[in-house]
C-alpha positions as CSV (number, residue, x, y, z in Angstrom):
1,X,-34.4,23.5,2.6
2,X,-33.9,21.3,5.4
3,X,-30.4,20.2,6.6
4,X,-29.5,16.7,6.6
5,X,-27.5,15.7,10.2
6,X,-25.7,12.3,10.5
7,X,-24.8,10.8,13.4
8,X,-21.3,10.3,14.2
9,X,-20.0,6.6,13.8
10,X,-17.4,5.2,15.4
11,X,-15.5,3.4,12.6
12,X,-12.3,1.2,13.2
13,X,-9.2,2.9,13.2
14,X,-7.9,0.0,11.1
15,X,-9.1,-3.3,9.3
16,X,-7.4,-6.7,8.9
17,X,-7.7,-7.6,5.2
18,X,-5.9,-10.8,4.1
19,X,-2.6,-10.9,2.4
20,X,-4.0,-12.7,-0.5
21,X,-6.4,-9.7,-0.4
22,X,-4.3,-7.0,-0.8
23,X,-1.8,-8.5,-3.0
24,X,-4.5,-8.4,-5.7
25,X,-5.6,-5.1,-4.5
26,X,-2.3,-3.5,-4.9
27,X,-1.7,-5.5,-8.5
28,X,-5.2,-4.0,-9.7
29,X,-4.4,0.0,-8.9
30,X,-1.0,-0.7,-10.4
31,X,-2.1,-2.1,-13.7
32,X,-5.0,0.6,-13.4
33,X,-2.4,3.4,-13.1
34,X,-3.4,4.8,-10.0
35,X,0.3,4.6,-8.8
36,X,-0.3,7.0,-5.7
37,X,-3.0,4.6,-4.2
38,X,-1.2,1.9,-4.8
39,X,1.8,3.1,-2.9
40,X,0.4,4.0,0.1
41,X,-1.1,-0.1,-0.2
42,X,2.4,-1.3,-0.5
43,X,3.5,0.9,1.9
44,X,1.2,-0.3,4.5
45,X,2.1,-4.1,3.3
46,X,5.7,-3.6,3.8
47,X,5.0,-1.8,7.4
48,X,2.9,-4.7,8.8
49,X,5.5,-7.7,7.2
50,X,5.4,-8.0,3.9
51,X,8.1,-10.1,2.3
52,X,6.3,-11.1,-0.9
53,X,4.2,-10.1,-3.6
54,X,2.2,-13.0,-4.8
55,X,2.1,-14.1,-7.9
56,X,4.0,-11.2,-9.2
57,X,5.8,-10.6,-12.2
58,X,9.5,-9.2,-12.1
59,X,7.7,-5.4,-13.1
60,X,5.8,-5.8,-10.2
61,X,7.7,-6.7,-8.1
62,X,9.9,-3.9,-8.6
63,X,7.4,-1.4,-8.7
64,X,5.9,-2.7,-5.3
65,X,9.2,-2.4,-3.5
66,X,10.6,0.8,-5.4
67,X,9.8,3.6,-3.2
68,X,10.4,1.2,-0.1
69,X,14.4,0.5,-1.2
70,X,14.9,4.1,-2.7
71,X,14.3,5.4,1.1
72,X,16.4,2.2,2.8
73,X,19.6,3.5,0.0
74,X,18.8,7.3,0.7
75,X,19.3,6.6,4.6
76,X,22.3,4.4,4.1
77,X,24.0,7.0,2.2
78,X,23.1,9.9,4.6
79,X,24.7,7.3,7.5
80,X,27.6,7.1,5.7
């Protein structure tokens, strides 16, 4: 059986998707459960700027900045 080789590509290390985008990305993982996935969106949201969720419900807009203000309380506490 023959081996099929594929040539390397050279992806981007990094794409520009729009807010509105991604705001509707990260609200479809959440409601689909995948909770893990849709951290590491928020997390990249909340690195580059973030401020807002759009169109968000109280729920998710708690959910989408949870992990984000656990870790800003857990290093005020270890500073104090």
């Amino acid at each position: 059986m023959q081996k099929v080789v594929r040539k390397q590509k050279d992806n981007p290390k990094q794409y520009f998707i729009n807010h509105e985008v991604l705001c509707l990305v990260w609200k479809a993982l959440h409601e689909s459960g995948n909770t893990e996935l849709a951290q590491v969106v928020a997390t990249s949201m909340q690195a580059q700027g973030c401020q807002e969720l759009d169109d968000a419900q109280l729920e998710e807009v708690l959910a989408f900045w949870n992990e984000y203000l656990q870790d800003k309380i857990k290093t005020i506490s270890e500073v104090h």
